[in-house]
N, C-alpha and C positions, 0 to 999 in steps of 0.2 A: 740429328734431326734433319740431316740433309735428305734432299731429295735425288730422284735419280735421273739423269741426263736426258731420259726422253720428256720427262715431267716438264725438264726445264725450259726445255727445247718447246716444247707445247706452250709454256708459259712467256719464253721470248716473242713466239709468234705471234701470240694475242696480245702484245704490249704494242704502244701509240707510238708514232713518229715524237712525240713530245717529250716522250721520258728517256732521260740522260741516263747512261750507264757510269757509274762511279765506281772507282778503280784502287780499293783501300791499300794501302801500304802498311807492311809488316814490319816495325822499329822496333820489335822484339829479337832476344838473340835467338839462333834457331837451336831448338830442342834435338834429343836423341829421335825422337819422334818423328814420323814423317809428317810432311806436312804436304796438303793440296790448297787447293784454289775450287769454291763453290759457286759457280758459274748461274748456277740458280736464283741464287742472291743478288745478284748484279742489278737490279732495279726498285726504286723505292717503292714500286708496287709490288713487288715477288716479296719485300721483307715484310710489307702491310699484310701478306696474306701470310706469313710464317710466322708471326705474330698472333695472327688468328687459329691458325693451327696452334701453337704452344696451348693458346689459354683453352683450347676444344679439349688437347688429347689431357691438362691436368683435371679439368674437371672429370673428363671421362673415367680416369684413373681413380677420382678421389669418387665416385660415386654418390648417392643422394644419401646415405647416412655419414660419409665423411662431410659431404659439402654442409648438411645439417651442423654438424662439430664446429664448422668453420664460419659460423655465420649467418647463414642461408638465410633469407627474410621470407615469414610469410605473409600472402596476400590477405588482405582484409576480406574482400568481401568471398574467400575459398577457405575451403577449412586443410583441403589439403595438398596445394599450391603454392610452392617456394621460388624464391628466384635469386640468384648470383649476379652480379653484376661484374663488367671490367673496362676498362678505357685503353683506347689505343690508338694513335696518331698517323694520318697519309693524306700528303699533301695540304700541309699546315690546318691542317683539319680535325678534328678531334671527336672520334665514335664511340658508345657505348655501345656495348656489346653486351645483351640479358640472356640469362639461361633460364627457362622455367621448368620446371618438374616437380612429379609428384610426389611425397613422400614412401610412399607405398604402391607402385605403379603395376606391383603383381595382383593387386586385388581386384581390378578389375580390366585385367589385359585381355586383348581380344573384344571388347564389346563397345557396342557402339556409344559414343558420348552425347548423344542427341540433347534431352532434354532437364538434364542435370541444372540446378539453378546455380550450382557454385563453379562454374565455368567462366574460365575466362574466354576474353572477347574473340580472340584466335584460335579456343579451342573449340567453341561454339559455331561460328560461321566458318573452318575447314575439316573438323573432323579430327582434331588431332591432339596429341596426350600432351610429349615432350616438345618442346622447339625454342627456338632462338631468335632473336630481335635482332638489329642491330639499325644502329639509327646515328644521327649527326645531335650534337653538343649544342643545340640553339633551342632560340626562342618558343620556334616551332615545334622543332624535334619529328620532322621529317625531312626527307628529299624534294627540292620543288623539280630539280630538272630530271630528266630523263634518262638521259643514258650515265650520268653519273648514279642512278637507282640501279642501272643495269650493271656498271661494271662494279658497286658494291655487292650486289648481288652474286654475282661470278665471281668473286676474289672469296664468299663467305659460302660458295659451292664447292671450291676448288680445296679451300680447306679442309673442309666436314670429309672432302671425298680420299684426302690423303691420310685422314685421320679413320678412313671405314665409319664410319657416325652415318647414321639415319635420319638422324637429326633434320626434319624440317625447318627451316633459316626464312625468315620473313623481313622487309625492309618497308616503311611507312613512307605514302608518296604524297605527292598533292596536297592539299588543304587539311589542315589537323580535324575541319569538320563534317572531312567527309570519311572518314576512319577508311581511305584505302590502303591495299598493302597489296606486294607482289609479295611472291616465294617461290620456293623452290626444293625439291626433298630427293632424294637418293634412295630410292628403296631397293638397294643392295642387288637388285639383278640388271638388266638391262632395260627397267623400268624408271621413269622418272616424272615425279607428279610437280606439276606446276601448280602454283595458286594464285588469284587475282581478287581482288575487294574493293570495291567502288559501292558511291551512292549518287544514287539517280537525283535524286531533292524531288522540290517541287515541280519541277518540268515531266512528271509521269505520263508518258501513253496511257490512252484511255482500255487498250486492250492488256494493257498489265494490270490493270484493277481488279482483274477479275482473277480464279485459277487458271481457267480454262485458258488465257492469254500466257500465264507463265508457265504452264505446263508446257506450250507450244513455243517458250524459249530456251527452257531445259532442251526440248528435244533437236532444235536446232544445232545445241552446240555439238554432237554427236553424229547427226546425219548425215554429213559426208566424213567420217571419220577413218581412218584407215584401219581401227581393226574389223573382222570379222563379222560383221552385225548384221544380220538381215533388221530390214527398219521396220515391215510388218511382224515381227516376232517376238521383242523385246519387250520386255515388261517394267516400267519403272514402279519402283519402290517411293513410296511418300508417307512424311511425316507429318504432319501440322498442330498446331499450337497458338489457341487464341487467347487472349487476352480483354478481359472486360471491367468496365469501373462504375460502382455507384453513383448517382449522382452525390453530392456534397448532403450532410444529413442536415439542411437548413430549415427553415419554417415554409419555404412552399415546397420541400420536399417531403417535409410532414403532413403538408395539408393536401397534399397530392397521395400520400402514403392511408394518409385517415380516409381521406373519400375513396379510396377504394378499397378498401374493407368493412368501410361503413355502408357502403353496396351491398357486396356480397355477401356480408352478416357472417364475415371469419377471420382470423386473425391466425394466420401460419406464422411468422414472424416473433410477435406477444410483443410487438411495441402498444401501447397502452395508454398514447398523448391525447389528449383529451384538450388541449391547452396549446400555447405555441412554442414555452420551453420542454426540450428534451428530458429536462427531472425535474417536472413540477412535481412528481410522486415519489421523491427520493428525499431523506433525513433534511439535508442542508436547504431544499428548497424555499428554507421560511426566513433564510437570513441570507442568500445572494444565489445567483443562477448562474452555474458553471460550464465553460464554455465547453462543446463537445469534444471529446478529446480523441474520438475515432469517429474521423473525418469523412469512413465510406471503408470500403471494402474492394480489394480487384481478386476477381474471381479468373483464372487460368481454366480452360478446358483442353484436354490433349486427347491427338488423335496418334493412335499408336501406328505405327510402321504397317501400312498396306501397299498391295500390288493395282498399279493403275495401264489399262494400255490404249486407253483413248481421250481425246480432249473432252470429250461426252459423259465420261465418267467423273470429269474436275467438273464440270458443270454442275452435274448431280449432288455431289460434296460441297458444292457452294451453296448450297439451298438448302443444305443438312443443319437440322436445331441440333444446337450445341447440348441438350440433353442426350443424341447420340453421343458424344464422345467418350471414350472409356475412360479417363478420370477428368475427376473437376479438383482444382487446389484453391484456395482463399488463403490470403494474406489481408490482414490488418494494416491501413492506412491511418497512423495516427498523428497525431495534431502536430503542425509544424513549426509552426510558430510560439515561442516562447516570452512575449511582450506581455511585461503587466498583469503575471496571471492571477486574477481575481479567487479569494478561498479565503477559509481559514486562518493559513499561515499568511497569508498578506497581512492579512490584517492583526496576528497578532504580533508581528516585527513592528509595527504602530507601536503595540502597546507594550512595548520592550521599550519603545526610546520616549514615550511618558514616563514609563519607571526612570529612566536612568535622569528624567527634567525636574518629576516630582522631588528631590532634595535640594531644591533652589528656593523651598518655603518653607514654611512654618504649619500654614494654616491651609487649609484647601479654598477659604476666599481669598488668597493673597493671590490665586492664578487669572479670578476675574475681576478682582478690585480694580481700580482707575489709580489707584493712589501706589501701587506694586511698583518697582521701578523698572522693572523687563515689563512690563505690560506691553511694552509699545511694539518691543520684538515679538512676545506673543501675540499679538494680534495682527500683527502685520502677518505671521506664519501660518497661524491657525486659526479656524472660522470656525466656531460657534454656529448651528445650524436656529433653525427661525424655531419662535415660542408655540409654531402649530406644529412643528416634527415634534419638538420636547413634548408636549403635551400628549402628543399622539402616542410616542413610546411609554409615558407614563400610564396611560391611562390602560395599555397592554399590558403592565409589570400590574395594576393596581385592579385588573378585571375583574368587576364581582362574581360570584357565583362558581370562580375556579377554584377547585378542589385540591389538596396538597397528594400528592403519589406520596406512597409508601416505601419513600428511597431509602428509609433508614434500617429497614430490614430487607433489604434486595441480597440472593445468595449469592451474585458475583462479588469477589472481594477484589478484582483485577482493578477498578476505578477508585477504590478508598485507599491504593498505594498512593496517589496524591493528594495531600491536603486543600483540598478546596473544597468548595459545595456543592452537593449532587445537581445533577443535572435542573431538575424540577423543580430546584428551591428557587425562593424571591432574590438570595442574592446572584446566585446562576445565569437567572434569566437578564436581570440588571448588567450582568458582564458580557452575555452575548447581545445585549444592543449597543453595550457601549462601543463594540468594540466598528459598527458600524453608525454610532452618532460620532460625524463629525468628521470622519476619521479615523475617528478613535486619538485625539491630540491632547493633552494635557489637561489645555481650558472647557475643550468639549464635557470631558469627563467629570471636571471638577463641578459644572453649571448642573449636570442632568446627579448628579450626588447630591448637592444639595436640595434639589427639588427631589428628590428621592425620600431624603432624610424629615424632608417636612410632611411628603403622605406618610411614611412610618408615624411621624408624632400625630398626625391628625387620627388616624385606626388606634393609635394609644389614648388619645384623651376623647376620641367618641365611642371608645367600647367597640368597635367593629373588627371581627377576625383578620387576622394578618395572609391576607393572598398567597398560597404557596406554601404554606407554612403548619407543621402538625400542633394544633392546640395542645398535645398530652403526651407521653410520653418518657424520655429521660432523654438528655441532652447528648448529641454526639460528636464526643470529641476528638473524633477522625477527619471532623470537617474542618475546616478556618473558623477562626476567631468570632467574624462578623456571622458566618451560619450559624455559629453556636448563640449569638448577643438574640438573633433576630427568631430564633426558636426560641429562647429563654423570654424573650417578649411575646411569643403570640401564647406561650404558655398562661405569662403572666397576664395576659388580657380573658385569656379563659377562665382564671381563678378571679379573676375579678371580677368577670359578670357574673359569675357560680354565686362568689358573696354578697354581691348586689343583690340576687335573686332572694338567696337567704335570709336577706334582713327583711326584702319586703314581703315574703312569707313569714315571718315571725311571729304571728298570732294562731294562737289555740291552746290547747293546754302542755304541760309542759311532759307530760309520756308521749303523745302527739309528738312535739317536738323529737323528743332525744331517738324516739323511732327514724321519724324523717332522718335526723343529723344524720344518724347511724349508716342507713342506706348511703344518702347521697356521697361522705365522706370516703367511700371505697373508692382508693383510685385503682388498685391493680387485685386481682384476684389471689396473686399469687405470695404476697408478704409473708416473708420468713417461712414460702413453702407447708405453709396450714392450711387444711381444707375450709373450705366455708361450708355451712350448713348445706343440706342440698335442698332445704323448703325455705328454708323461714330465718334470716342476718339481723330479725330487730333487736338483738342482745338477750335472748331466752337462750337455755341450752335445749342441745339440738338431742332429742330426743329416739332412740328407737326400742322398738319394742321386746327386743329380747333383754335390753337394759333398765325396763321399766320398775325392776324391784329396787334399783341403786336408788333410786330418786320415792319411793314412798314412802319415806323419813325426810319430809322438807325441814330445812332451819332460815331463820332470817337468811343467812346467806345469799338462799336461791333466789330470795324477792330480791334483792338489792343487788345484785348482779346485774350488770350492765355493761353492753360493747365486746359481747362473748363471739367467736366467731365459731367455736365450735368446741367439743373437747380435744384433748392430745391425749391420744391410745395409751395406754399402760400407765397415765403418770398421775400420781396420786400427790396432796399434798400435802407438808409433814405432820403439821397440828392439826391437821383434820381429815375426817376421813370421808373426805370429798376430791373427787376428780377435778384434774387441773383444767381450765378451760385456755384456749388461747382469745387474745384477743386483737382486736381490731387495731392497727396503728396506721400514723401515720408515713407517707412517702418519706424517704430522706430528701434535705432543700436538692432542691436541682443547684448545680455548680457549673459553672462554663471552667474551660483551660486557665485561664489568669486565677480565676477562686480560687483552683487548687493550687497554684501556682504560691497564691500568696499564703496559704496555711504550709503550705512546705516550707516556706521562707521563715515564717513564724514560727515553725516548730525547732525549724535549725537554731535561730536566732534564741530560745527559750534554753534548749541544751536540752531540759529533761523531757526526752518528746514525749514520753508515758504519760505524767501528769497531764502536761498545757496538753497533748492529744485530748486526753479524759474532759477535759474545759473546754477546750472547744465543741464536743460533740455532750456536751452537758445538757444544751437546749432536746436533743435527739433521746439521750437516753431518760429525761424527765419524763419525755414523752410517751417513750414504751413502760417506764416503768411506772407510771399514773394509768395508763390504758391495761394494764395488768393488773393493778391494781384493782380498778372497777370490775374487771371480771371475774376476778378470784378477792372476796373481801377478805376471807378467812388467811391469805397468803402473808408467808413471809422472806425476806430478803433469800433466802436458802433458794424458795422455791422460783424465783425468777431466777436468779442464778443457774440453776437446774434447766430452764428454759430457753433463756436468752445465749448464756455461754456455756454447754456441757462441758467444756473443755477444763472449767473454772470448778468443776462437783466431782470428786473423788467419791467413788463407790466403794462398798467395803464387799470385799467376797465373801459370800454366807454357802460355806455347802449344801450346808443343811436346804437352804431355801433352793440353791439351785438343783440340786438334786431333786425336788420336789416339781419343779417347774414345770407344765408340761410342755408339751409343741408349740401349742398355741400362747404366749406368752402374752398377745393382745387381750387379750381376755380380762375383762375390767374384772371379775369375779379372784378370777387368779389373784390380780394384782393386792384388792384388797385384804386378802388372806394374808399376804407378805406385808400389808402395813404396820408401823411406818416403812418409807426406805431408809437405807442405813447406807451413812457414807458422809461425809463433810469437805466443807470448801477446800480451794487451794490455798495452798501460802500466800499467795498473790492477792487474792480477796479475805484472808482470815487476818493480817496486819490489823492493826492498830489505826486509826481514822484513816481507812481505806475511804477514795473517795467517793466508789459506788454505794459505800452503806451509807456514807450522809447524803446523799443523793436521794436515795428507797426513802430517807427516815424523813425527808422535807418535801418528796413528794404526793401533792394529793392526789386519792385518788377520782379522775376521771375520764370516760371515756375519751377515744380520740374526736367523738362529734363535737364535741364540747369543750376541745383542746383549742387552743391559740396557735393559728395554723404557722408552722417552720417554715415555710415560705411567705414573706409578704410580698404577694403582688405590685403593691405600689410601689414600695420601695425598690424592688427589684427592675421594676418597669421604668422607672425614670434612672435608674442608672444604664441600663440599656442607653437610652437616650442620651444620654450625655456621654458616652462612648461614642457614638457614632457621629454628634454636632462637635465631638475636638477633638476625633482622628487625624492624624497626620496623614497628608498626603505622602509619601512615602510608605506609608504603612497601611493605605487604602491601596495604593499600586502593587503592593508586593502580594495581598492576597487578590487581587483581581489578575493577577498575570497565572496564580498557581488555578484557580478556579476556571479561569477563562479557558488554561490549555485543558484540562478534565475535562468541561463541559463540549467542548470543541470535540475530541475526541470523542466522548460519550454520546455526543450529537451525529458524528461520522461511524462510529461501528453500528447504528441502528440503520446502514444501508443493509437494501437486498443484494446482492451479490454470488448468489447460487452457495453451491459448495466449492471452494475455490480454499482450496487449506492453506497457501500459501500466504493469502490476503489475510486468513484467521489469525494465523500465527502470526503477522507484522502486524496488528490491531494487537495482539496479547503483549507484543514487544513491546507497543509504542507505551504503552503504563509504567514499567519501572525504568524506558527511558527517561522519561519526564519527573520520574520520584527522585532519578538520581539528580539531574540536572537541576529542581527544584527546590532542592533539601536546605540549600544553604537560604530561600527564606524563609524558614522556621526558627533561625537562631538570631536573625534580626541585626544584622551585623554588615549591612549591603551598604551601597555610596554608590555616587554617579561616577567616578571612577574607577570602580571596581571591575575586577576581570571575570567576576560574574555573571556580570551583564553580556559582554562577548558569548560568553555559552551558553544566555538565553537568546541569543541572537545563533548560534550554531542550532539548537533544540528546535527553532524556527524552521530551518533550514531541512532539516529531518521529517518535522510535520508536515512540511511541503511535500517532502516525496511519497511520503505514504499518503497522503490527499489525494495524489496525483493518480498512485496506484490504485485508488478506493473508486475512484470517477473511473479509471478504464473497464475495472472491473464490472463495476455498475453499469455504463452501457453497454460494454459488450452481453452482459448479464438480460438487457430490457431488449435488446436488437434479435437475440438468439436462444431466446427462452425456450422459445420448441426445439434446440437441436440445442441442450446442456453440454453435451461433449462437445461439441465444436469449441464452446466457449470458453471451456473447462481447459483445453488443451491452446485455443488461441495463449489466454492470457499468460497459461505458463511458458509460453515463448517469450512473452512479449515480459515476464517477469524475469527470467534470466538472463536477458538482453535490458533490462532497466536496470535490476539491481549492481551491478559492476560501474554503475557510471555514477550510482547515487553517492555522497558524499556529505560534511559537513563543512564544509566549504562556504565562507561568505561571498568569494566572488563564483560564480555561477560559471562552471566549465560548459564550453561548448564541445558538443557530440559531434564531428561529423558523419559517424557512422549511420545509416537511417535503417532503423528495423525493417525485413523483408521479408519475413518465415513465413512459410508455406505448411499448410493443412490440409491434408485429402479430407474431399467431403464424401459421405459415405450416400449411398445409394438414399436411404430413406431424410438423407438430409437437404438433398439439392433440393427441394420445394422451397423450403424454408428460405434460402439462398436468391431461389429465383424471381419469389415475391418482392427481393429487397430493391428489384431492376424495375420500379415504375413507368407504367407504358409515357413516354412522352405526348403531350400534348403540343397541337399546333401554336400556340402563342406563348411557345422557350426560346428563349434566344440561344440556348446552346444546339438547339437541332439543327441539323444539314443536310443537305443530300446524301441517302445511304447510298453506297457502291458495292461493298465489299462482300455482303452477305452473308451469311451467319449469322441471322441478327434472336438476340434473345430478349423477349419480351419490348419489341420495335428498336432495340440498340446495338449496334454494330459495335465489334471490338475497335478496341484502341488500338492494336496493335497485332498483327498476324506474322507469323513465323511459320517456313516452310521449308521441309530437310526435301528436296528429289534426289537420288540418287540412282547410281545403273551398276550390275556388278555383271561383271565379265569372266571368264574361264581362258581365256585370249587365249584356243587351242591354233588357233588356227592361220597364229601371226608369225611371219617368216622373222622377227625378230627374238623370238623364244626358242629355248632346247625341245626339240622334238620328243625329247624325253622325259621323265625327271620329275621332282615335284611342280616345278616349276610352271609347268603348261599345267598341272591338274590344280593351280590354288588359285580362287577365287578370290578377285581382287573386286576393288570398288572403284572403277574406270573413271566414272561419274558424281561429279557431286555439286549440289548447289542450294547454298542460301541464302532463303530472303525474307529481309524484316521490313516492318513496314508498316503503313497504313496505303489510304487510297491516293494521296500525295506529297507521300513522302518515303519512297524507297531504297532500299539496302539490298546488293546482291554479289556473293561470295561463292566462287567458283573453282573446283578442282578438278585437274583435268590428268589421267596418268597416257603417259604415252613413251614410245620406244624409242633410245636416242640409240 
């Protein structure tokens, strides 16, 4: 890796009176080998730069997919920008030395890097692909003096230049705030581009504000240049690029947003505030108001690559509405600040750690008694809100005249994967206020339960419908326990005015009556799948007329029938030859989850679960077989059998008959020809004091109007009651955490949020997240130390991110209504950049990365856009003097960025081959950029010239 003599010679000459020549000695033995003496070396500056050389020519060697193999880091905010680093020492000093490159640098070689967002800072303000850093080991991590910038420079020239490397080499000067840099680049002939980066600050000439000022500095640096230029002749080339920002989306920029479309009588936008929060018309609005979570919007307009050749034509461009520019991009400003954020899931981590307090009692007054012995800790922690909020939120759970939703037959089944109560039920709504009375803390809970528990009893013992709640029905025991008690009570409060009514109608005669019964007793149409009459249910059969020969042979039977709901097709019965009728019966009792619970218990515990089944449901089967009875007098055990269980009536095969049969098998005519039927019970029912035939043989018969109804209301209604006033707390906790998250949930997926599939599908997720994490309260087996509790404290943590997601959605969704794809495609940025960072993590990681994706807006959408830029009015405090120009709708950019550059042919420079490609390729002599606003600018300058 030696150098050659003249090199060195070069390198002696440019070395300081100060640097000592060290003179090493060789105490090795001498080899066969010759040996020299490299004169080149002889200075601690000539080795600092062969040093530098070494680490150039391996990387050069290893290439950007070896250096990838080896390490290479990528830059965060580029997708495909890497960089090597290495350390190397001169004059007790200590440098790094960065290589950046791009992974793929064929892809787009040759073209210009203008307005790429994923650029870095040096590639942006010179123009350039690959290049090198090199910088000093401190605090700063720049150079403050001067000519030590200068001869870092030159030591980081001299080597790129013995290494042939093209490699642009930059060194960071001055103040780390003013991001300068020299450089310096070899562009392989006898051209050499210099680079310079400085910022102006606040000390701006008033004539660089404008273009027309910096167009006239671009041109300066050129003017007296030494190539070939005529200055009336030349054309520069310009770029520009502005930058604009919404104001903040607060309540006077709403009301400044509303008055002017409540003006003009139109709404481009489809924001829709009518109010001063942002989603007063979104799900969550009725239980907290969530802070905006995109913040405003910056809107990018670019101007592509044009030819300018007067100050008068910057002028013109400075007074140009940024709806000429040929693209516009928007990027998403979302909310920054992550303090305290108020939802949902705030509030249901509350009510995670009542769950895990509620096992410190017994009772749920022990959490407000005085006499409790933590009383004094819970009171000192948790407040109890005043008797005019309780009041208030009661009287909302207990509203009259609210109507119960028909949640128990709703087709989503995605919400009943969690045990708790739908949304619309009374204990639902009870959990979504608790979870904001108070807190939502222990004692809060336990106060507004008890006063809960006492309006339940008051609608119990005054006869008034249960709020929320379906009077009819069958119990659903998909829900929790307590939705099941509090349905099975508003049931029971409906059966009990029914019977109240029925007593004090009790007079008339008694056909009168058993008609009435009859009617009123139908709870469902559908029992045991039998038609009902289609005229006339008072217990007559139901008559038509191509049947009217069967019946012109009346027998007592037919008067005394009673509770007939109609006949059954083809069945005749055995001792007589009379049509089977079905009859009327009653509901089976409604059962909550523990009933069944406890007849399972009972049945195991009996061993013979056939019999004690049979006993248990003895009350039920009295009942159909009394209500069968009255309809069919002539009947006997065979023929309810026949009715009740086919499965229990063995048919005998008759060829004879079936061969005769015809198609129509319905056919009462047919059927009575084949009477009797022939066939007999199963072994099952033919035993010997079988208990269904002493059942038939001891029941009377009568209709079900007139039956002693299987459900008693009262009784059933005050065990209600007394469930709910000696719930354990713990076990009031465990289903308000599983209802709370459901209802929560099923309160956030009734946001608007356009078509956004991504958001659908984490709303379809978050249900059997929550079944899994949920499931272990259902076996009732939880404690305050349980590690269960931690993963309803993780499940939190989850509900939070999709909340989070559900809000961005939603405003971007209310902001951008009239341009759906913009929004459609914001958010799935802004989703693939959230979801990588979401987690179930208790401690909350910080992001420093900040979302910045950019969206071309399409031609018919920039309206939409533009409207969102409110003309300012004179009494804002953020307005100021405009300078800059470009203003859209009264508002100057933030920020202006300008590419000038000059390209040359330099035919005509005595320092190029008069032949060759070399004088025919178009180089880029010129270049300069500047960022900025109107007081505060950036200006980065490359200059190529002939050494």
């Amino acid at each position: 890796m030696a150098s050659s003599s003249g090199t060195g010679n070069k390198i002696l000459a440019d070395s300081t009176d100060e640097e000592h020549t060290e003179v090493e000695e060789d105490d090795e033995e001498e080899e066969t080998l010759e040996h020299f003496d490299d004169f080149t070396l002889a200075s601690s500056w000539e080795r600092f730069i062969s040093e530098i050389e070494g680490v150039c020519r391996l990387w050069m060697s290893d290439g950007p997919k070896n250096l990838l193999v080896k390490g290479a880091v990528l830059l965060e905010d580029s997708g495909n920008l890497y960089k090597v680093t290495s350390e190397t020492k001169y004059a007790l000093k200590t440098y790094c030395m960065e290589y950046y490159f791009e992974a793929n640098p064929a892809d787009d070689a040759g073209k210009p890097a203008n307005w790429k967002f994923d650029l870095h800072d040096l590639q942006l303000c010179f123009g350039v692909k690959e290049f090198l850093v090199i910088a000093p080991q401190s605090a700063s991590g720049v150079v403050l003096d001067a000519p030590e910038a200068s001869k870092l420079l030159s030591a980081v020239a001299i080597a790129l230049s013995n290494c042939s490397s093209l490699w642009p080499a930059f060194v960071p000067v001055h103040d780390p705030s003013r991001k300068a840099y020299i450089g310096i680049q070899n562009m392989g002939t006898v051209f050499t581009r210099r680079f310079e980066g400085d910022r102006i600050g606040s000390q701006v000439p008033i004539k660089l504000m404008h273009l027309e000022g910096l167009y006239e500095l671009f041109v300066s640096k050129f003017a007296y240049s030494t190539l070939d230029l005529s200055v009336h002749n030349f054309k520069v080339r310009i770029a520009m690029k502005l930058t604009f920002r919404t104001l903040p989306f607060d309540e006077d920029y709403m009301k400044d947003f509303d008055a002017k479309f409540t003006n003009s009588g139109e709404n481009l936008t489809g924001e829709t505030s009518n109010g001063t929060q942002w989603d007063d018309d979104c799900s969550w609005s009725e239980w907290y108001s969530a802070e905006d979570p995109v913040k405003g919007f910056e809107l990018t307009t670019i101007w592509s690559e044009k030819m300018v050749e007067s100050s008068m034509e910057m002028a013109e461009l400075e007074n140009a509405s940024p709806h000429e520019a040929e693209k516009w991009l928007i990027a998403l400003r979302p909310e920054g600040s992550k303090e305290s954020r108020i939802g949902f899931a705030s509030q249901l981590h509350y009510l995670v750690d009542a769950l895990q307090v509620s096992f410190e009692a017994h009772f749920i007054e022990d959490f407000v008694s005085a006499e409790n012995p933590g009383s004094d800790n819970l009171k000192s922690s948790m407040v109890i809100p005043s008797p005019t909020v309780r009041d208030r939120v009661l009287k909302e759970l207990f509203i009259e005249g609210v109507q119960f939703s028909d949640f128990s037959d709703g087709g989503d089944k995605t919400p009943r994967a969690v045990k708790g109560a739908p949304l619309e039920s009374l204990f639902a709504q009870f959990c979504l206020h608790s979870l904001w009375f108070g807190n939502c803390n222990i004692r809060a809970i336990s106060v507004l339960w008890i006063e809960f528990v006492r309006e339940v009893r008051w609608c119990w013992e005054e006869s008034q419908p249960l709020p929320r709640m379906p009077p009819h029905g069958s119990i659903d025991l998909t829900t929790c326990l307590i939705n099941q008690k509090l349905q099975m009570l508003a049931i029971c409060i409906e059966r009990k005015c029914q019977l109240n009514e029925d007593y004090q109608d009790c007079i008339g005669s008694v056909d009168h009556i058993d008609s009435m019964s009859e009617e009123e007793s139908v709870i469902g149409d559908d029992v045991l799948n039998i038609q009902p009459p289609s005229e006339n249910i008072s217990g007559k059969v139901d008559r038509k007329p191509e049947d009217a020969d069967l019946f012109n042979d009346k027998k007592s039977s037919d008067f005394s029938r009673r509770g007939s709901a109609g006949i059954v097709d083809s069945m005749m019965l055995l001792k007589s030859h009379q049509s089977m009728h079905a009859p009327y019966t009653q509901e089976p009792p409604l059962m909550t989850e523990d009933m069944h619970e406890e007849r399972m218990q009972a049945v195991e515990a009996f061993g013979d679960s056939f019999n004690f089944s049979a006993q248990l449901e003895k009350d039920i089967l009295t009942s159909d077989m009394s209500a069968f009875k009255a309809a069919n007098p002539d009947a006997i055990f065979e023929d309810f059998i026949r009715w009740h269980s086919p499965g229990d009536w063995e048919a005998d095969d008759d060829p004879a008959s079936s061969g005769s049969t015809s198609s129509n098998d319905l056919d009462i005519n047919k059927s009575k020809d084949s009477w009797p039927p022939r066939g007999r019970l199963s072994k099952r029912m033919s035993e010997h004091g079988n208990l269904w035939r002493k059942i038939w043989n001891s029941s009377p018969a009568l209709p079900a109007s007139e039956q002693k109804p299987l459900l008693d209301p009262n009784r059933e209604g005050e065990k209600v009651l007394h469930y709910l006033e000696t719930l354990k707390p713990h076990q009031l906790l465990e289903q308000m955490v599983s209802t709370s998250f459901r209802a929560a949930a099923d309160t956030l997926s009734q946001t608007s949020y356009g078509e956004l599939k991504q958001m659908e599908t984490k709303i379809q997720q978050l249900y059997p997240t929550m079944a899994s994490a949920l499931r272990p309260l259902q076996v009732n087996r939880l404690s305050a130390d349980s590690e269960t509790i931690e993963d309803f404290r993780r499940l939190c943590v989850v509900f939070e991110h999709v909340e989070k997601l559900l809000t961005v959605a939603a405003s971007l969704h209310r902001k951008l209504i009239r341009a759906p794809r913009l929004s459609r495609e914001i958010f799935n940025d802004y989703y693939n950049f959230y979801i990588p960072t979401m987690g179930t993590s208790l401690i909350e990681e910080v992001v420093e990365k900040e979302f910045d994706k950019k969206q071309e807006v399409r031609e018919h959408e920039r309206e939409v856009l533009s409207n969102m830029f409110v003309p300012p009015t004179a009494n804002q405090s953020w307005r100021k003097v405009l300078s800059m120009g470009n203003l859209l709708n009264g508002h100057e950019p933030i920020l202006r960025e300008i590419i000038f550059s000059l390209r040359d042919r330099v035919s005509g420079n005595h320092y190029a081959a008069r032949s060759g490609s070399v004088s025919q390729q178009e180089i880029e002599t010129y270049r300069m950029y500047i960022c900025g606003t109107s007081n505060d600018l950036r200006v980065a300058l490359s200059v190529v010239s002939c050494d």
